[in-house]
N, C-alpha and C positions, 0 to 999 in steps of 0.2 A: 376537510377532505379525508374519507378513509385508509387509516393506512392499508398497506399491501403487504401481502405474506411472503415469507423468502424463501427460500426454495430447501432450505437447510433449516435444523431444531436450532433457534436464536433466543435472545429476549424479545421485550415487544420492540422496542428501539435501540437495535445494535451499533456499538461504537466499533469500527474496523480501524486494525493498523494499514494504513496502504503498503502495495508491495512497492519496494525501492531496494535497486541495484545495489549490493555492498553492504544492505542495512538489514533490509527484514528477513534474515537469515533463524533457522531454528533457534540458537541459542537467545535470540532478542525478541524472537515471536513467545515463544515459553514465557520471557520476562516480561512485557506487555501483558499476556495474559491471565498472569500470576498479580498484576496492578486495574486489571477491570476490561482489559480489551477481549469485546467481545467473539470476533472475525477477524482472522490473521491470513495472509496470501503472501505467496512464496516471492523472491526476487521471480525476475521476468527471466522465461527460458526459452532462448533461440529455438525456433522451431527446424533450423536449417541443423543448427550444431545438435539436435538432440535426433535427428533419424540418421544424422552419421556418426551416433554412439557416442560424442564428448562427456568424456566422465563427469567432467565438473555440470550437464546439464544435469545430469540424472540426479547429481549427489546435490544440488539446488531442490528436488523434488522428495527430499527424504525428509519425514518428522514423525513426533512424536504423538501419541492420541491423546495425551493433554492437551495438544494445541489444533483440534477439532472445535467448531467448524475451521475450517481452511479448505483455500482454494489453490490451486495450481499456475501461476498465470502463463502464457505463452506468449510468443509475439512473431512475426514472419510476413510475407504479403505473397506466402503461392499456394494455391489451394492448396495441393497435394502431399504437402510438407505440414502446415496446419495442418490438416485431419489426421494425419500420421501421427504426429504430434500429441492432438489430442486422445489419442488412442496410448500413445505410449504412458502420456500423464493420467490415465484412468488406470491404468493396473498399479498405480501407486493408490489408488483409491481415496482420493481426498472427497471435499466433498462440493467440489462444482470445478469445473473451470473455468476461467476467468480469460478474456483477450484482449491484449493490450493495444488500444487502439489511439494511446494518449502520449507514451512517450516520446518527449522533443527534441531528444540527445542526437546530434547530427550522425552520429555513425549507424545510427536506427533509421535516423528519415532517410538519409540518403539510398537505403535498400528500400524505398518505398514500404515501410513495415510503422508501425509506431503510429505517431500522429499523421504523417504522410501519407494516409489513406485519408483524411480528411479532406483531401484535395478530388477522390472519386470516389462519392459517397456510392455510388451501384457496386465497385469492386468490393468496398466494405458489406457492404448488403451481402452483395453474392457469399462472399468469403467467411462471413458469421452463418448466414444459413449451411455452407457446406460442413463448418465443425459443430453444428450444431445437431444435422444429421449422422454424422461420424462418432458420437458417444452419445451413450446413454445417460450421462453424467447430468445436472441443469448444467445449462452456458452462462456465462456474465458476462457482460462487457464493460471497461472503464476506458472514457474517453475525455474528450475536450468539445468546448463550446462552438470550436471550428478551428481553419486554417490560420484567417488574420483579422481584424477586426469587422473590416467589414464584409466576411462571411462565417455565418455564426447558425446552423442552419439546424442545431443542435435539435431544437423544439419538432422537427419534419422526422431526423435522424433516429431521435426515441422511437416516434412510430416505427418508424418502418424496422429497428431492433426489434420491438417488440412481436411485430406482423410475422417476425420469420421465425420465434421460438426463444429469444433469450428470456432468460425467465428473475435477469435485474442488472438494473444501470446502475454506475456510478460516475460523478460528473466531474469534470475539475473543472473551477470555473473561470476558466482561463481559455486563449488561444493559444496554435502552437508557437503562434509568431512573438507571444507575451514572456513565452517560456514560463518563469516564476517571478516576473518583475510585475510591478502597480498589483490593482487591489484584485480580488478574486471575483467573480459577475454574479453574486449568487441570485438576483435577479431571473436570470434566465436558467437556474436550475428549480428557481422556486414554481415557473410558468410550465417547465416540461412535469414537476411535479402536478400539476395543476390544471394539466390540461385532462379533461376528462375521457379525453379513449385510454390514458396510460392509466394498465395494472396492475402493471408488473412494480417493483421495490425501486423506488429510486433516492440514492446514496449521494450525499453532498461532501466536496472532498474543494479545498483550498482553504489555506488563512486560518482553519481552528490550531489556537494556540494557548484558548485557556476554558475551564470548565463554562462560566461566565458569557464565553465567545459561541459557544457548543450548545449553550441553552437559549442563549437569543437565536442565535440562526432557526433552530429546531423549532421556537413557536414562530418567529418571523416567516419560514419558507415552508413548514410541512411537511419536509420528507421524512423519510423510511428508514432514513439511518444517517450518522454521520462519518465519515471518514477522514484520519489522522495520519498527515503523512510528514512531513520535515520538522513539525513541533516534538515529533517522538523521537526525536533522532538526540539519543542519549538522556532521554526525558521518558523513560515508561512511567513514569510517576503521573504522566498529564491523564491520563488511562483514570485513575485513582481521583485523579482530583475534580474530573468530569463527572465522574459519579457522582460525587459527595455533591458537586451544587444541584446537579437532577437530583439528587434527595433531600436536598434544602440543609446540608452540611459544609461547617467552613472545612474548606480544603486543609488535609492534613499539607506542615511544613517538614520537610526532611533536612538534619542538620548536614554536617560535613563526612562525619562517622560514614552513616546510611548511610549515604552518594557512594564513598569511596566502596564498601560493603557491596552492596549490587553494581558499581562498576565492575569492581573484579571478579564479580560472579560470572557476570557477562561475559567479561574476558577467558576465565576459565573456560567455562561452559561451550564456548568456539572452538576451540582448541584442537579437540576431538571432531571436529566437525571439519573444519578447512586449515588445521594445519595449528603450529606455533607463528610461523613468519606471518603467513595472509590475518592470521588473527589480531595481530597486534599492530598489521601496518592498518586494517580496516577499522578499528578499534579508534583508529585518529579522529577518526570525521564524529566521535558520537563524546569525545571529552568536553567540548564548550556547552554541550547540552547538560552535561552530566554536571557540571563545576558553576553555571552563571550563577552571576552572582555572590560566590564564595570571593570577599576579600585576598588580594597577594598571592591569585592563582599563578597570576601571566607565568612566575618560573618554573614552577612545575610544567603548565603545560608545554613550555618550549624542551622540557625533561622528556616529557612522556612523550612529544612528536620526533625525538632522535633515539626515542628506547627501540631496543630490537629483539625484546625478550619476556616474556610474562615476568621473570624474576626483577627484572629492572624495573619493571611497570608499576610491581608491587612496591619494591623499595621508596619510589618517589612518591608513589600515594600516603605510604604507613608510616611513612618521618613525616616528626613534627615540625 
């Protein structure tokens, strides 16, 4: 199958960090980056709270031109609010925008926004075509396989994305009813790859967790790119280690030093971005990634999940 060209200057097969709430924040997209991640995309921004000016959506929408390509992601379910939306995410000028048409966090479905458009795939139709018309930008979209198992209508749904102008899917290969539990369907990301009216780039996203994992899928299914979303989470290293086996290199090992070294970088590097306090409580969810496997961690980490301060953060990391 021919690859398909992305809408943005990339490699031939782009590895993306997925955008995630509390994670894929500037200071962690830069680090990723800085490890081999190709495509970085912002946490996802309310399309409701960002045309009534919430500072924190806009300041989710600020980065650096080291971490180009990037895309913007939005999410909402009212025309009017999307297109605005994506008009206000275009004078930050990234370089697509992306619409979240996958996340399963109940306080998103339940505004009909997220994955809960899966349930009327025409309003999704309509509503991609309308912010699609609304910037100049390309559009992306990342979604799900479907609602609940059995409706999965993902293979129909490409078309009809592609028919109205988005210019590349990405898939997770899940329902929203699976959430993140059992295995990912790459299956049916590898048939929407596969089906021969799609020309547009289509992105595989569930379950990559090692270079190894990243290179089988890639000749098993075909697509266009792969995407790296809860294995990166305190792991920018996996970026790094994906490479090395697509070039037929044993994956570098990072001892304890390292880990700690680019933790606190990351930690730093937030700081300036969302604060001391928000830095070091979001900073929790990304140590078991940063640490597995290091022997005699448990009391550290139970250290660092009651720290309330970068200087304490340091202290428990930099003792012996």
């Amino acid at each position: 199958m021919a690859m398909a060209s992305f809408p943005f200057s990339t490699t031939d097969f782009p590895i993306f960090l997925a955008p995630m709430e509390e994670v894929s924040d500037s200071s962690f997209r830069r680090l990723c980056k800085s490890y081999g991640a190709d495509v970085v995309i912002s946490e996802f921004v309310s399309s409701e709270a960002l045309i009534r000016d919430v500072q924190k959506s806009h300041k989710k929408m600020e980065f650096a031109e080291a971490e180009r390509p990037i895309g913007i992601q939005i999410f909402g379910h009212n025309e009017k609010s999307l297109c605005e939306a994506a008009e206000i995410a275009a004078s930050y000028h990234p370089d697509f925008i992306d619409i979240n048409w996958g996340c399963p966090v109940k306080k998103v479905v339940s505004k009909g926004a997220g994955a809960a458009i899966l349930k009327d795939i025409p309003k999704m139709i309509a509503l991609t075509a309308a912010v699609v018309k609304a910037t100049p930008l390309p559009v992306t979209v990342k979604t799900r396989l479907g609602w609940e198992e059995n409706d999965k209508p993902i293979v129909q749904v490409a078309e009809m994305l592609q028919d109205i102008g988005i210019q590349m899917l990405a898939i997770h290969g899940r329902t929203r009813s699976q959430f993140y539990q059992g295995e990912a369907d790459w299956q049916l990301i590898g048939e929407v790859k596969n089906n021969p009216r799609m020309k547009i780039p289509i992105v595989g996203n569930g379950d990559i967790n090692s270079g190894q994992k990243a290179l089988d899928y890639r000749q098993k299914y075909g697509v266009d790119g792969i995407m790296v979303g809860r294995a990166a989470i305190g792991n920018p290293f996996i970026f790094k280690e994906i490479k090395d086996v697509f070039n037929g290199k044993e994956p570098a090992l990072y001892g304890y030093e390292e880990r700690v070294k680019v933790c606190l970088q990351h930690l730093q590097d937030a700081v300036p971005i969302k604060g001391e306090r928000t830095a070091v409580l979001e900073m929790r969810k990304h140590y078991s990634g940063y640490f597995k496997g290091i022997p005699h961690f448990k009391e550290k980490k139970i250290d660092l999940m009651l720290a309330q301060t970068v200087q304490e953060c340091e202290h428990i990391l930099l003792q012996a």
